[in-house]
N, C-alpha and C positions, 0 to 999 in steps of 0.2 A: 599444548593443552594438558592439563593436569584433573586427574579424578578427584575428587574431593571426598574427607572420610563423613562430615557432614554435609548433606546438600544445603546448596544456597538455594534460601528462600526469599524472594522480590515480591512485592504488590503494586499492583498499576489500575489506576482509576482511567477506564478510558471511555469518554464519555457518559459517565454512566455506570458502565459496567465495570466492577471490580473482579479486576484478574490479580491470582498469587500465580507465579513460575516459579515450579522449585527444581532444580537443575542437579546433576549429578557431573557435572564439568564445569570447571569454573570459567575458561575461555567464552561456553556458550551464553553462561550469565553474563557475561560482562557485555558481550554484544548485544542479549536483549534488551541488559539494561541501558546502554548506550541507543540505542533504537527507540525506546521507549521513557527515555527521559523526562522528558515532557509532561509524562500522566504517572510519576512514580507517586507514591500516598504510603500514608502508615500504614502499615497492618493491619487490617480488618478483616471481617467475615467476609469470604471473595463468593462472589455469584459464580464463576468460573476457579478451577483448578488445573492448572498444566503441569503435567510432570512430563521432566525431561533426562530420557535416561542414555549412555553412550556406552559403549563397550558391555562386556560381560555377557550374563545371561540376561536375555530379553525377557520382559514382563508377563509375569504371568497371562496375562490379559490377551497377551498376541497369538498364543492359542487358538482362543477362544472366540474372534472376530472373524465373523463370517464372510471373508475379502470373496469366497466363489458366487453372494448373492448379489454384490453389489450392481447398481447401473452405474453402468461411463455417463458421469455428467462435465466431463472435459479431460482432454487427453493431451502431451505434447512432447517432443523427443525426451524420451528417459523418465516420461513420468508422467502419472495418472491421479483423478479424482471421481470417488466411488462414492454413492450416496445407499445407502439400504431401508427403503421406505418402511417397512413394518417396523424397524428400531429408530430411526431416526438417526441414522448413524452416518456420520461423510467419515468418509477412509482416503486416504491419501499416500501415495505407493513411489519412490521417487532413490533411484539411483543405491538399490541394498538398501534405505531408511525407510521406515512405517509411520505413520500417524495416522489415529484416531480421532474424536469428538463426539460430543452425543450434547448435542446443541441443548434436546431437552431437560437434562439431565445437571448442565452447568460444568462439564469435565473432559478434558483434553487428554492423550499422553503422547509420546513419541520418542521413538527408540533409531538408533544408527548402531552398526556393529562395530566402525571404528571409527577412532579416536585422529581424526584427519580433518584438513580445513575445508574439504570440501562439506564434510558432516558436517561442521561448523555453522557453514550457509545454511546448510537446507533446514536446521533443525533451527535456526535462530531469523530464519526469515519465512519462507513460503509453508513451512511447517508450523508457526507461531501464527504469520497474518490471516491465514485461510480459515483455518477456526476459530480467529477473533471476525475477521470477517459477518463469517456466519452466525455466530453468537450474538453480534450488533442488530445481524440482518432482523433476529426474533424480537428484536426490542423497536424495531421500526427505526433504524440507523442504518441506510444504506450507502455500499463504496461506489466509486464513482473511480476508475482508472483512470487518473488526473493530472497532473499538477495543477497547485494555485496558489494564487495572490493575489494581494490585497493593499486598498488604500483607504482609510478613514471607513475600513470594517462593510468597504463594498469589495465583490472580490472575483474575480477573471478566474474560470475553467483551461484548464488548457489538456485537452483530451485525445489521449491516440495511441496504438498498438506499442509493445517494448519494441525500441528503436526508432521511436518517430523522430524522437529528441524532445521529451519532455522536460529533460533535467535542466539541458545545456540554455533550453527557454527559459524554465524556472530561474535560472543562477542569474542568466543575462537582465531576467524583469527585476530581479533583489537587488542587482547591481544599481537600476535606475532610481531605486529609492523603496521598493515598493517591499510589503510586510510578506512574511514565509506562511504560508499554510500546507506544504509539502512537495513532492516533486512529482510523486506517483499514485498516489492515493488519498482521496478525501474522503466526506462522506456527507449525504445529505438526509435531513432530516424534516419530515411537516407534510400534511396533505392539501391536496386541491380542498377538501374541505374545509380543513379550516383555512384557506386561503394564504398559506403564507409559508414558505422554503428556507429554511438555516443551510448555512453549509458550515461543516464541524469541520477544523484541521487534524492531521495525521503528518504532525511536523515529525516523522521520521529521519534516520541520517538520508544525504545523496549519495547518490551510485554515480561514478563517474570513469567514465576511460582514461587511457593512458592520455591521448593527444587533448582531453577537456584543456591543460595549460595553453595550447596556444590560443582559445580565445580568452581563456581569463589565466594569466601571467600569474596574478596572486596567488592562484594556488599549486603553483608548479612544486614548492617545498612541499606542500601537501602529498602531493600524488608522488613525488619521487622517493616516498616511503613504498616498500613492496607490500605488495598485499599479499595477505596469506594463500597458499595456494592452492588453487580450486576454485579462488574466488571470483566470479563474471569482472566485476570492476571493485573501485576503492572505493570504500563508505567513509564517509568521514559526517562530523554533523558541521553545519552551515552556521552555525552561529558561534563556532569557535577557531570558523576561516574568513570568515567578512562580517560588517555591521551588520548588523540584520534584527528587526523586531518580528519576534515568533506570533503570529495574527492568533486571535482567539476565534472565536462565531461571529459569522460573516454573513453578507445577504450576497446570493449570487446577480451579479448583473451583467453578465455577458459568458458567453462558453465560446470558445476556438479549438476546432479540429484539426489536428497536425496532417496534412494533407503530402503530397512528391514534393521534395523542394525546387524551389526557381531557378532557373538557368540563368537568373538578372541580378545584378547585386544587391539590388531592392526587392522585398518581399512581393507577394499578392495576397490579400485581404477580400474575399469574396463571399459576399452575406449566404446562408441557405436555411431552410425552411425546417424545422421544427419536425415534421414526419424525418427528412435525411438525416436529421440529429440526432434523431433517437434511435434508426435504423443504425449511428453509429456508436451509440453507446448500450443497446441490446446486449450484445455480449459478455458485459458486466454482470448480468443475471447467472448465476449459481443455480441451475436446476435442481434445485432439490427439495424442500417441504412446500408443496404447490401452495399452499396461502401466502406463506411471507416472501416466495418468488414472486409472484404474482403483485403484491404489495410491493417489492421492490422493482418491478416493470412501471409500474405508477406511478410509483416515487422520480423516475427516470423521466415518465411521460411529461411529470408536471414540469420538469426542470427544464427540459429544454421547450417548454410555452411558455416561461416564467421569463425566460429574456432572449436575446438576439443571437442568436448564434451565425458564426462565422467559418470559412473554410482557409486556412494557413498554408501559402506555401512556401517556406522561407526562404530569405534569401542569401550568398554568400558571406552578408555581412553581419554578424550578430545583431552589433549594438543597430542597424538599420531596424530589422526585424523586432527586435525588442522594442524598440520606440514604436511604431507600428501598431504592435500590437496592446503596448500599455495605454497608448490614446483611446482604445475603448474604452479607459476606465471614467474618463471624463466627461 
């Protein structure tokens, strides 16, 4: 990683929302902008500002952010998210790095004190997504902890905790033909009033483990590149390792919960009810400015009454399970 004596400055149209990242290491540009490729744009007046700053003296600003008034609105080993209702402020606290946001405000920043790959991650992924996140959430865009795809622009949820294996399902439905809309994250947009639910892609890179080659072989040169150190798994982006059409706006028509997987070679595909569906996408909700939380609870609600949702328990065979589950789309 190298400091740079001018920061790089990026703009990314995403959804909507125009974000400029101006970075002060050039490794964490390159990742963002490799992550966000997709929604890269000229230069424009950005509705949001991220400054990302590494090493040195930390920002004036870190001060002065009042981290002793925050609420824990989620918490997980080594690291926390704080919301401050009077400012409107989510704080974000994670392994020696800080990040701020002030959703209303349009402005991000985030500092790490060294120049390491694990700063690397945290400042170019969950430090970047969580305040884009919530920025979208105020414009009525909400995420959806997902993977999806798509065929002829109708398009399969596939929903569940890190580890359920969202990716390795993502990768195996792209293999059977079907269009990318991301592996972890989407985002839904429309209300029960006006009757009608978009699903917006978040064609991010994939996160994959070491052993992803032994069900997809192709990309075994891929992964036998090392990843930088610190990093959970290899990111790489999907459409510069297999065929793949990146999906635009989708209509959703079916959602799958990654459920225990099967002790049978062949999956189980088990319908459930629209309350269980939503009791498992609840946690997607960011407590923090009670309107557009709330607003984003509904947005959830309508999505899983909006089509059929099902419960996943794969089976030892990829390509079985894949097949399996792509026949919903028909």
């Amino acid at each position: 990683m190298r400091r740079v004596a001018i920061p790089i400055t990026s703009c990314y149209d995403v959804h909507g929302l125009v974000l400029e990242v101006v970075s002060t290491w050039d490794e964490v540009a390159a990742v963002v902008a490799s992550r966000l490729r997709p929604f890269a744009a000229p230069a424009a007046a950005p509705d949001v500002r991220v400054s990302i700053v590494v090493g040195g003296a930390p920002p004036a600003d870190l001060d002065r952010i009042p981290w002793d008034r925050g609420r824990l609105v989620y918490e997980s080993d080594g690291g926390r998210i704080l919301f401050v209702e009077d400012e409107d402020l989510l704080l974000l606290d994670n392994a020696g790095g800080r990040a701020w946001a002030r959703a209303g405000v349009g402005e991000a920043a985030m500092y790490a004190p060294l120049a390491s790959g694990p700063s690397a991650w945290l400042l170019s992924h969950p430090f970047i997504t969580i305040p884009l996140m919530e920025m979208l959430k105020r414009r009525s865009v909400f995420s959806v902890h997902a993977g999806a795809v798509a065929a002829d622009d109708r398009a399969l949820l596939l929903a569940g905790p890190s580890g359920a294996g969202k990716t390795t399902l993502t990768v195996a439905l792209v293999r059977c033909g079907l269009d990318f809309l991301g592996d972890d994250l989407a985002f839904v947009s429309g209300t029960e009033a006006v009757g009608r639910l978009l699903l917006l892609p978040f064609s991010d890179e994939i996160d994959l483990l070491d052993d992803a080659a032994d069900h997809f072989p192709e990309l075994g040169s891929s992964l036998a590149e090392c990843r930088p150190p610190g990093w959970p798994k290899h990111s790489l982006r999907i459409e510069d390792v297999l065929d793949v059409r990146l999906a635009g706006v989708c209509t959703p028509i079916a959602g799958v919960l990654l459920g225990e997987r099967s002790e049978t070679v062949a999956p189980l595909l088990e319908a459930v009810s629209a309350d269980v569906a939503l009791l498992e996408l609840a946690p997607n909700v960011l407590l923090t400015d009670p309107t557009s939380s709330q607003a984003h609870l509904d947005a959830l609600g309508f999505l899983t009454r909006s089509c059929p949702w099902y419960v996943l328990h794969a089976g030892s065979d990829v390509n079985l399970t894949a097949a399996a589950v792509a026949a919903l789309l028909n």
